[in-house]
Structures are given as structure tokens and as C-alpha cells.
N, C-alpha and C positions, 0 to 999 in steps of 0.2 A: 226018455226022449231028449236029445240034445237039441239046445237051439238053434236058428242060423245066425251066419257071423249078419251083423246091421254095420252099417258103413254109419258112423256121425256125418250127420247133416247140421252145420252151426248155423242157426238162425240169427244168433246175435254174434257183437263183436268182443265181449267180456270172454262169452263161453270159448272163442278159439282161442282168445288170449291165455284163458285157464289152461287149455289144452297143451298149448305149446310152453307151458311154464314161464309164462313172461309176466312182470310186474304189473306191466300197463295195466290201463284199463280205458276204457270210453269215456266221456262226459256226455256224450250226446249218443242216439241209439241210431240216429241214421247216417253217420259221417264219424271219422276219424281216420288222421294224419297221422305219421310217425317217422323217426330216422330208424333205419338197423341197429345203430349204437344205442337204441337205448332200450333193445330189446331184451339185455341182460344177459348173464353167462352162464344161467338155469336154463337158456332157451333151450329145449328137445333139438337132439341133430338132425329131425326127422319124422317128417308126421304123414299119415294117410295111409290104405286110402281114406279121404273125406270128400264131404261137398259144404259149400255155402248157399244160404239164398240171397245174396248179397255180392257185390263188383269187389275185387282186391284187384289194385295196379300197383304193379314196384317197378322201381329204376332201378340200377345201380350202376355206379362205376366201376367197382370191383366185386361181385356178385357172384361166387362160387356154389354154386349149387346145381341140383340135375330137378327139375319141376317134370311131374307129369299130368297128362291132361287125359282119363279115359284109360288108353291101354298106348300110347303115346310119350315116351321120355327125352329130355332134352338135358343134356348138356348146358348149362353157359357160364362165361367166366366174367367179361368184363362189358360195359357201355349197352346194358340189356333193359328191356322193359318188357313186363310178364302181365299177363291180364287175364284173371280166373276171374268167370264166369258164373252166375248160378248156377245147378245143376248139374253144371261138371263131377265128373270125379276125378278128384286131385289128389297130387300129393306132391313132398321135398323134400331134402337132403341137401343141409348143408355141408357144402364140400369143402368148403375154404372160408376167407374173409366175406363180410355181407357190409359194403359200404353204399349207401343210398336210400330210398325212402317207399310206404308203402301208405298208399291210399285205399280204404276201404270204405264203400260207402250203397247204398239201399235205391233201388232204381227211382221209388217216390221222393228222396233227396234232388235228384237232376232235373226233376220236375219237368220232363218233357214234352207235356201237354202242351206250356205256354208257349213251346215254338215250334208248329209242325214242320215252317218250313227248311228246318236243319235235321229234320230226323231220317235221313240218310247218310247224316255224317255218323250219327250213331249207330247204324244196321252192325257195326262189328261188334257190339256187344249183347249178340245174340245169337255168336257163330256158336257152332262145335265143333270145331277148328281149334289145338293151343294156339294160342295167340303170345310166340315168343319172338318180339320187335327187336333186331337189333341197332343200336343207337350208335351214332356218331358221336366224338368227344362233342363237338360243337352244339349237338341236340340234345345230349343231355344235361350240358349246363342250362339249357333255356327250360328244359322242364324242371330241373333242379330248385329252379327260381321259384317257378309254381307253388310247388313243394314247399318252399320255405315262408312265401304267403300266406298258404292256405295254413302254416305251423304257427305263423304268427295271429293270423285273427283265428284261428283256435284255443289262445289262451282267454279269451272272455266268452265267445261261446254265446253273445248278446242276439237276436234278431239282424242288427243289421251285419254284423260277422259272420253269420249263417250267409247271409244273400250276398255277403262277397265270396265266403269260400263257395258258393253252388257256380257265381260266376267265373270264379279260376277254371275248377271241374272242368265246365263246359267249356271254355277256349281252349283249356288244355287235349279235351279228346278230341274236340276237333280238331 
């Protein structure tokens, strides 16, 4: 009796990392930053289908890839912003260059409790809907910045660098 195929489900951010043959790795289990460039030249051209239980958001300015969300594929090249889901099923293909950055991070990181009265701002990260935002040059330098915030107080990783990167996070989805 043959098996059925099981779709990986990555609960954590190591195991996708293993998956996709990238060096990275986490320091922390609920949040982690990263640029494209340093996702290394082992990366897989191509991974899925999978799911996460976990947020992944990437920018890019030059961003070659086809992402799918479900039975859903997209195309995009340049000034894009992707945003998988938990429970999706996903997947990519790298088509080209991958220049910009990629947040993944665990809903109890955003800590939404302590502010009900924004948590409309957040309903889209609960759609099932791909959510492929096209960015303007001028918008993605401003999230860019984020990005490089949250890359800098991620190299200590201390208590209160935690509570600044949750506060980038949060201005930024909003």
C-alpha cells in the first residue's frame, strides 16, 4: 500500500531554512529578518507545495519569481511585496534576481492582544486571498528602512530589541 503525498507544514523558521538550502538560521523562534543576498547560491530554485504556521513578508525591488498561494500563481518582477499566510499552501520559483528582504515572524510575536483598538488594521493577515502588493519605488524605500531596523536591533536580540523590532512590525503592517 503506497502512501499519500503530505505537503510540509514548517512550524519553525530553521526547518524552512533547511529546506530551501540556505545557511541562515534563527536566533530567536518567534521573529527573524533577512536580505535575499544572503540567502546563498545553494538556495533551491523552487520549493512547494508547502505551508507555514507562521507570517513570511518580502519586498523586493528586483524580485523574479512566480509565488503561488492555494491553486493561484503569480508572476512578479520588480517593487513587489508578498505576504504568506499561515495555512496557505504555498509555493516559488525563482525566476531571476531576488533583491530585497523577507520577514518572518509567529502571530504571538505581534502581540495583538495589547492593542484591540488597531486590530482591523491587521484583518489582512487572515485573508485567503494571495496577498501580492505591488509597491511603488517611493514605498518600498520606506519599508526598506524598516527592514534595515528591524536587521539592525536583530543583531543583539536583547529584551528591549525584541520590543523595538515588534514595534517596527506593527507600524510597518499598518
Amino acid at each position: 500500500m503506497e502512501e499519500g503525498f503530505q505537503i510540509p507544514n514548517y512550524k519553525e523558521f530553521n526547518d524552512y531554512y533547511a529546506a530551501a538550502n540556505t545557511p541562515l538560521r534563527s536566533k530567536n523562534h518567534e521573529f527573524n529578518v533577512l536580505r535575499f543576498c544572503d540567502l546563498g547560491e545553494a538556495l533551491v530554485p523552487r520549493m512547494g507545495p508547502f505551508s507555514i504556521t507562521y507570517f513570511q513578508v518580502a519586498i523586493g525591488s528586483d524580485l523574479k519569481a512566480a509565488v503561488g498561494v492555494f491553486d493561484i500563481r503569480e508572476e512578479i518582477e520588480e517593487y513587489t511585496m508578498v505576504i504568506y499566510l499561515p495555512g496557505q499552501i504555498l509555493s516559488w520559483e525563482k525566476t531571476g534576481n531576488w533583491d530585497g528582504y523577507v520577514v518572518n515572524f509567529k502571530e504571538s510575536f505581534l502581540n495583538l492582544e495589547s492593542m484591540p483598538q488597531q486590530m482591523n488594521s491587521f484583518g489582512f493577515l487572515h485573508s485567503v486571498q494571495p496577498l501580492v502588493v505591488p509597491l511603488s519605488k517611493k514605498e518600498y524605500k520606506l519599508l526598506s528602512q524598516f527592514f534595515e531596523l528591524m536587521l539592525q536591533e536583530q543583531e543583539e536580540l536583547e529584551e528591549e530589541n525584541l520590543l523595538v523590532i515588534r514595534n517596527l512590525l506593527q507600524v510597518m503592517i499598518v
